[in-house]
C-alpha positions in Angstrom: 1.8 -10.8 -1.0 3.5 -12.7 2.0 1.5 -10.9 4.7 -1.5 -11.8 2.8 -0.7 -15.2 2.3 -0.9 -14.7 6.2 -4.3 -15.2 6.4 -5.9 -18.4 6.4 -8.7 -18.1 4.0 -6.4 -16.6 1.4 -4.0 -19.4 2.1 -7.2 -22.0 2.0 -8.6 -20.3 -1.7 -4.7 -20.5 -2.9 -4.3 -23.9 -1.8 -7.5 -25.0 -3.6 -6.8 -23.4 -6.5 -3.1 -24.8 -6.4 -4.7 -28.2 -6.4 -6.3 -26.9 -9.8 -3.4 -26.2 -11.8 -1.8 -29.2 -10.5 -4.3 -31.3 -11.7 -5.1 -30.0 -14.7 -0.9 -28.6 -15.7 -0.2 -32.6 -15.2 -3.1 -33.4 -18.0 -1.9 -30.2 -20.4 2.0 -31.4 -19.7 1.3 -35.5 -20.3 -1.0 -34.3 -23.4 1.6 -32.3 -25.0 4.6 -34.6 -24.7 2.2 -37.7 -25.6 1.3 -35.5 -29.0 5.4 -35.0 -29.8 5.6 -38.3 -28.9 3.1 -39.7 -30.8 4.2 -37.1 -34.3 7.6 -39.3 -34.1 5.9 -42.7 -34.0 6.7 -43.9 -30.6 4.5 -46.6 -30.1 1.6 -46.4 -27.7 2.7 -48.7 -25.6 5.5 -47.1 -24.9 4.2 -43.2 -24.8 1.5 -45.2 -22.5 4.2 -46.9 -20.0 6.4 -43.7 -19.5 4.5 -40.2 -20.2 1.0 -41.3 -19.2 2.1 -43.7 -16.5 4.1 -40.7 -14.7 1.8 -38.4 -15.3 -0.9 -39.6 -12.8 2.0 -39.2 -10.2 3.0 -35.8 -11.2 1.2 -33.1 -8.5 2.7 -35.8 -5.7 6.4 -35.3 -7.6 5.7 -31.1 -7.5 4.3 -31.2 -4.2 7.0 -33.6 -2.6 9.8 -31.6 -4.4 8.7 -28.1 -3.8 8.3 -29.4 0.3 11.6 -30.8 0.4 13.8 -27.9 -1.4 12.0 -25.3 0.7 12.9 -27.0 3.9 9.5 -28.5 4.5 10.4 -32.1 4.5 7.3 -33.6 6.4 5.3 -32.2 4.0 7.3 -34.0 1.3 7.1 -37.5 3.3 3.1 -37.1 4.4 2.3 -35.7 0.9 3.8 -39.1 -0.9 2.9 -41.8 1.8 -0.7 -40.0 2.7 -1.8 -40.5 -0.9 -1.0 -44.2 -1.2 -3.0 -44.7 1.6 -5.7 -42.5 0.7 -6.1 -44.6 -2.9 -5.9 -47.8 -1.4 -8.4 -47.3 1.1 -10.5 -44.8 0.0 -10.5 -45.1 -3.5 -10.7 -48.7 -3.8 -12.8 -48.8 -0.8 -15.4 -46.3 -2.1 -15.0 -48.0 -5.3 -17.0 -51.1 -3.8 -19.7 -49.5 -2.3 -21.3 -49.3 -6.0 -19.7 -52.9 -7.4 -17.3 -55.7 -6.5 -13.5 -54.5 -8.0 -12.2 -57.6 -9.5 -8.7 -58.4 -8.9 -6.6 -59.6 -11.8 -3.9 -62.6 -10.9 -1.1 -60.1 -12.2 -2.1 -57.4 -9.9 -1.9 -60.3 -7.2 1.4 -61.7 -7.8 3.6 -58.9 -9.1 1.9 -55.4 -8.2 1.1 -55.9 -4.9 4.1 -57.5 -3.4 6.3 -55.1 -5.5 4.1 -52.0 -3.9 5.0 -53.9 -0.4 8.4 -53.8 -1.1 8.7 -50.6 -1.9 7.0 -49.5 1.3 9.6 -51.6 3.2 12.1 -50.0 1.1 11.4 -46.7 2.7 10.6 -47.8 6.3 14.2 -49.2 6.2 15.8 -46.3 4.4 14.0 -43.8 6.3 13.9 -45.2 9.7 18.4 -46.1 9.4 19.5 -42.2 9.5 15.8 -40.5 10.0 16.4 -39.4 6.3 16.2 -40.0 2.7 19.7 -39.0 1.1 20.3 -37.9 -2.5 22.1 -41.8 -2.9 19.1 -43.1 -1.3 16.9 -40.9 -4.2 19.3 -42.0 -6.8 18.6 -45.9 -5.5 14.6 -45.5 -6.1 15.1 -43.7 -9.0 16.9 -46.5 -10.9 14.6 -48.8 -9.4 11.6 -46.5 -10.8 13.2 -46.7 -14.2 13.8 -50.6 -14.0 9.9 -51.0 -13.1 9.1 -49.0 -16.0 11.5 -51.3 -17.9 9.3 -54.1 -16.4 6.0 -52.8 -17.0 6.9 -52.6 -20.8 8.5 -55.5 -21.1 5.9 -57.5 -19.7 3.4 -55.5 -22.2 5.2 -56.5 -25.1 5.5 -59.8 -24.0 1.9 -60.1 -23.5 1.0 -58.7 -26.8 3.8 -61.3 -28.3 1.7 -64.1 -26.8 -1.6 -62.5 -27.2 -1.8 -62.5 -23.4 -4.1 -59.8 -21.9 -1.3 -57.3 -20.4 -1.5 -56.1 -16.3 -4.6 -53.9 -15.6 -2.7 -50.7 -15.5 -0.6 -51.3 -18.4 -3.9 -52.0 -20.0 -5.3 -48.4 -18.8 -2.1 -46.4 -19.5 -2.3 -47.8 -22.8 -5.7 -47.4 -23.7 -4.9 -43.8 -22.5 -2.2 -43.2 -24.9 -3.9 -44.2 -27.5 -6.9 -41.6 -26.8 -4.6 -39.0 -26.7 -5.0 -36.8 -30.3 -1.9 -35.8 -32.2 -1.5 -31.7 -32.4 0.5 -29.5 -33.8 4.3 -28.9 -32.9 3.5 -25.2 -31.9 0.5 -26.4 -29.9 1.9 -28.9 -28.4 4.9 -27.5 -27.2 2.0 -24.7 -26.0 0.9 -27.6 -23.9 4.1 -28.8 -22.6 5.1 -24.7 -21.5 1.9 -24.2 -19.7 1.5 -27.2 -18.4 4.9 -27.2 -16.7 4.4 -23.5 -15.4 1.1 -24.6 -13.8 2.5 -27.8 -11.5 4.8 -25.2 -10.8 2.9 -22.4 -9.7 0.4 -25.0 -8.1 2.9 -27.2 -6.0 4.0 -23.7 -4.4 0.7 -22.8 -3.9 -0.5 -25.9 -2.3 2.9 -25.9 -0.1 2.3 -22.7 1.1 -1.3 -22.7 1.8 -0.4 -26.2 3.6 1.9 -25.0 5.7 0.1 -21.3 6.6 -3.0 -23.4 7.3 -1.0 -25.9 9.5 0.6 -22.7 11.6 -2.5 -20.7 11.8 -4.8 -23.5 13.3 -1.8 -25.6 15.1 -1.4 -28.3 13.8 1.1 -30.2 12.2 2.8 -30.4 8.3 2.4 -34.2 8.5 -1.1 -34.0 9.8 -2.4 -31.5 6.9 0.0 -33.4 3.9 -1.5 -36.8 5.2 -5.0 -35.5 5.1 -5.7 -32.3 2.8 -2.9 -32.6 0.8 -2.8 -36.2 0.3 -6.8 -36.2 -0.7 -6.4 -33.1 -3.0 -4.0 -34.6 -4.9 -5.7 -37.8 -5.2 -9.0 -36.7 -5.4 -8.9 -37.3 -9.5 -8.6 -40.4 -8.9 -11.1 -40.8 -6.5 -13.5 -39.3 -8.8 -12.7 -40.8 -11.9 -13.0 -44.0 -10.1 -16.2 -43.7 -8.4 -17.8 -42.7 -11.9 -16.2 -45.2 -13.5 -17.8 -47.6 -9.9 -21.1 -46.1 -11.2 -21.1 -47.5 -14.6 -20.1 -51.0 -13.6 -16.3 -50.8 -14.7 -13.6 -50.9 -12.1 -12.0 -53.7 -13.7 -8.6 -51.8 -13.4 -9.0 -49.6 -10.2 -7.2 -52.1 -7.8 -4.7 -52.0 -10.6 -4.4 -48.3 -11.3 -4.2 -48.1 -7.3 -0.8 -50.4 -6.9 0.5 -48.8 -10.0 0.2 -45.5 -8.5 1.5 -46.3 -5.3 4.4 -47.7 -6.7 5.1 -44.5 -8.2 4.6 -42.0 -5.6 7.3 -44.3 -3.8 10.1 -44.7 -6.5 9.4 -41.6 -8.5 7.8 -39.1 -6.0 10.2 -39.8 -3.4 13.0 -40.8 -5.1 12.9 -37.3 -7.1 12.5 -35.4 -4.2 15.5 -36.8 -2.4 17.7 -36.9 -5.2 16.9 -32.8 -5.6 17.2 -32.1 -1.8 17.7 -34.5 1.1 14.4 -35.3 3.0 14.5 -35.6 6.8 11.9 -38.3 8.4 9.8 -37.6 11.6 9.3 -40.6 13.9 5.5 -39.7 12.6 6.5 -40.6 9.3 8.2 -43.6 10.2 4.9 -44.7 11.9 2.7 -43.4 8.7 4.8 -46.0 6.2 4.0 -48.6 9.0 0.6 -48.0 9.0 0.8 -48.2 5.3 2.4 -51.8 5.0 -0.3 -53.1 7.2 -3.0 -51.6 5.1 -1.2 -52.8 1.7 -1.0 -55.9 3.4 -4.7 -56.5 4.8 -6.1 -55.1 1.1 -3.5 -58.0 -0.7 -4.9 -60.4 2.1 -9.2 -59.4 1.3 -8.5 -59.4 -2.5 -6.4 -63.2 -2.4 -10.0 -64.3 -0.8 -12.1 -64.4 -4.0 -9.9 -62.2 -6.7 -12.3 -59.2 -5.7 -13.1 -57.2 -3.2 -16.9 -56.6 -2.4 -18.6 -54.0 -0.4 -18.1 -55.4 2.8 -14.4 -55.7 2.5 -14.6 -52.2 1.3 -16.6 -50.9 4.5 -13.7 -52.5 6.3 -11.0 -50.6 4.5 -12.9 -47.0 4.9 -13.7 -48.1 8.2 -9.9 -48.4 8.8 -8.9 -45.1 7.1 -12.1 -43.3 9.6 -9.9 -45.0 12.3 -6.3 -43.8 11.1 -7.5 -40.3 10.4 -9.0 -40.5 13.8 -5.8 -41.6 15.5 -3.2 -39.1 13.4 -5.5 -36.3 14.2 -5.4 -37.4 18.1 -1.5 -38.2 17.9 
């Protein structure tokens, strides 16, 4: 099996069909543990602030952790920070070639600058000892778990006050609420297979990753910022460019931020915690390029509370120029 894992298009089929069970173990996992959730009336709002909410972040968590506890740390770090800027560029920017994405004044105010933070979070952390520590994972965790704490909060409040909640809270809640009460058997089914296939895909996808990288030269950052980073985001790219289609993108801008929140304070944080992660001045460079991006999109969408298809041409304009540069680098 390992000298055929040698070859690069085995490596490329596994990776692809790592990407697969990554995708759809997170839906089969989230699905299940919603359904025990739901049979001992937890309320929606929670099962749709915790179980849904983490679940969008969950083939980033496998990927990232699988990287770093095999030894492949700018995987980890490229895998995490690659996808936030794929989604805020590419999705939201593909998003607005079909209709303006509206910008609620929530997403403005709290999401964004929190996502910013977060960003800066790492550059610091990262960039003092070239590393992210298991205290350093335990810090984002806790602060993970206090922005979860947030996010329902602020729900409940909202729903105490009959205030339309954030855009993502909205989502993960209407989410939750979809979501079909099964069996116990079935759903612990769900929960079993669903955690065996983010396993078996997030080693997959790391070693196709890295056999690719080796075979055709190039580096783990370059592959985990590029193919890895737009495998594992590429549900949300499609769900959001249907949902573009059909005129309701109300709560892409906000899904984005959520998401990148996550894949900071979760993905990350995880991932450290489990194994120390070592930075590569490249990575340090990649959040960079990352806080300049988060801030330029919270910049176009403070304009007119949306961002229209020439702001979006912009931002995939920007990406085109990134990619160009990290593939040159």
């Amino acid at each position: 099996m390992s000298d055929l894992f040698q070859s690069v298009p085995f490596a490329v089929v596994l990776l692809i069909i790592g990407f697969v069970f990554l995708v759809k173990g997170a839906d089969a996992f989230v699905e299940g543990c919603s359904s025990i959730a739901r049979r001992y009336h937890v309320p929606s709002l929670i099962i749709g602030m915790t179980i849904v909410a983490m679940g969008t972040s969950l083939p980033e968590t496998a990927v990232s952790v699988t990287a770093a506890v095999t030894g492949n740390n700018a995987l980890a770090v490229s895998n995490a920070v690659g996808s936030n800027i794929f989604n805020l560029m590419v999705v939201v920017g593909a998003c607005t070639l079909f209709t303006s994405v509206a910008v609620q004044i929530n997403t403005l105010k709290i999401d964004f600058p929190i996502s910013i933070l977060c960003a800066v979070l790492l550059l610091i952390l990262g960039a003092a000892g070239m590393s992210l520590g298991h205290i350093d994972g335990v810090v984002f965790i806790i602060l993970f778990l206090a922005f979860i704490l947030y996010m329902i909060r602020s729900a409940q409040t909202s729903r105490e006050k009959n205030v339309e909640p954030g855009v993502e809270e909205e989502e993960y809640l209407l989410e939750a609420e979809e979501i079909q009460e099964m069996s116990m058997g079935k759903s612990v089914i769900y929960i079993i297979l669903g955690a065996v296939a983010i396993a078996v895909g997030s080693d997959w996808v790391v070693d196709g990753a890295c056999t690719v990288a080796a075979a055709i030269g190039i580096s783990q950052t370059l592959i985990g910022l590029t193919v890895v980073a737009f495998g594992t985001s590429l549900p949300e790219l499609v769900t959001s460019i249907v949902a573009a289609k059909k005129g309701e993108v109300d709560m892409a801008l906000g899904n984005v931020i959520g998401s990148n929140i996550f894949n900071i304070l979760m993905v990350l944080g995880i991932a450290a915690a489990i194994s120390p992660v070592a930075f590569l001045t490249e990575n340090i460079i990649d959040i960079a390029v990352l806080i300049v991006f988060s801030v330029i999109g919270w910049i176009m969408a403070w304009t007119k509370r949306e961002l229209n298809r020439k702001e979006g041409i912009i931002m995939l304009l920007l990406y085109a120029v990134y990619v160009v540069y990290i593939c040159m680098r």
